[in-house]
N, C-alpha and C positions, 0 to 999 in steps of 0.2 A: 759584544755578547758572544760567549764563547760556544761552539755547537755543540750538538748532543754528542758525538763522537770524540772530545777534549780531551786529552788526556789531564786536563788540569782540574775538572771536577773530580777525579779516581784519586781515592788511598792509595798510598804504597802497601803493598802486600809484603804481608812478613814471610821472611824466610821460614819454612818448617824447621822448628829444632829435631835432632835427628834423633829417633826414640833408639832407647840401649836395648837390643834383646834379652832379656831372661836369661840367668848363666843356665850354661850347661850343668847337667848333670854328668859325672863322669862314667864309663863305663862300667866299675864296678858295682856300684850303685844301682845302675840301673840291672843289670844280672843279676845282685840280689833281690832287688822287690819283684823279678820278675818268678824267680826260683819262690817267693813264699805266697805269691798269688793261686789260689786253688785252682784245679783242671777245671773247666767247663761239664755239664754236666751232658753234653751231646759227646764229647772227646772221651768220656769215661768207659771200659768197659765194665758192662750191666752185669746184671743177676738171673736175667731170663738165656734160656741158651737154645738155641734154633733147632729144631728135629730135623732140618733139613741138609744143615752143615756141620754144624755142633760148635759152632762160634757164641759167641756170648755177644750179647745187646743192649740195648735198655728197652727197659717195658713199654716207654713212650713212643720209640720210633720201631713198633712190631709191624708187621704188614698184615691184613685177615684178607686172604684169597674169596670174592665172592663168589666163588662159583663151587669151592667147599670149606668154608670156614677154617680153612686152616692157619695156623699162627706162625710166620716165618718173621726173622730180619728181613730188610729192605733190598740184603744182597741176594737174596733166594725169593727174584719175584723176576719173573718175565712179561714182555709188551708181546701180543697177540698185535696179526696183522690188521685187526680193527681195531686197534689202540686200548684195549682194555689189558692189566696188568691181572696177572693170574698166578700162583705160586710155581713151584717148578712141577711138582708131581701133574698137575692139570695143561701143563704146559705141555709133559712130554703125552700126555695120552691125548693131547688134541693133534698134535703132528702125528703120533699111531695111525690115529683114525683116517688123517688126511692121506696118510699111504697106503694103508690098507683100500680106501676108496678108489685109488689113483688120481687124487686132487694133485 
């Protein structure tokens, strides 16, 4: 009786047939479908235009300063050293204050 360990109870294992990859696409090919895919709508510039910079944006990604509701781009927003993001104009009058104090 032959052991559990027999190599004579085991199937032979088939070899993997070897799968073909997918042809390539050539390079002009793909530069063209790449050329007629539309911009993303975050990579676009927008319609709204910044009072702070005068860059243009999209409406979706504005910033509103809560400390006075101002409407900036994302590039016209400053971090406070208590991590609160505040526009530029609020920004620089909180550093006035802190000099003029002698903070």
């Amino acid at each position: 009786m032959p052991s559990k360990g027999s190599s004579r109870n085991r199937l032979p294992l088939k070899a993997a047939s070897p799968r073909k990859p997918p042809p390539r696409k050539s390079t002009a090919s793909r530069s063209s479908a790449a050329r007629t895919r539309p911009t993303p709508w975050w990579l676009t510039d927008g319609d709204e235009e910044c009072p702070a910079c005068g860059q243009s944006y999209i409406y979706e990604l504005e910033f509103h300063c809560p400390e006075c509701d101002a409407v900036t781009c994302l590039h016209c927003r400053r971090q406070r050293a208590d991590g609160r993001l505040v526009c530029v104009s609020c920004a620089q009058a909180q550093s006035t204050r802190e000099v003029s104090h002698g903070r």
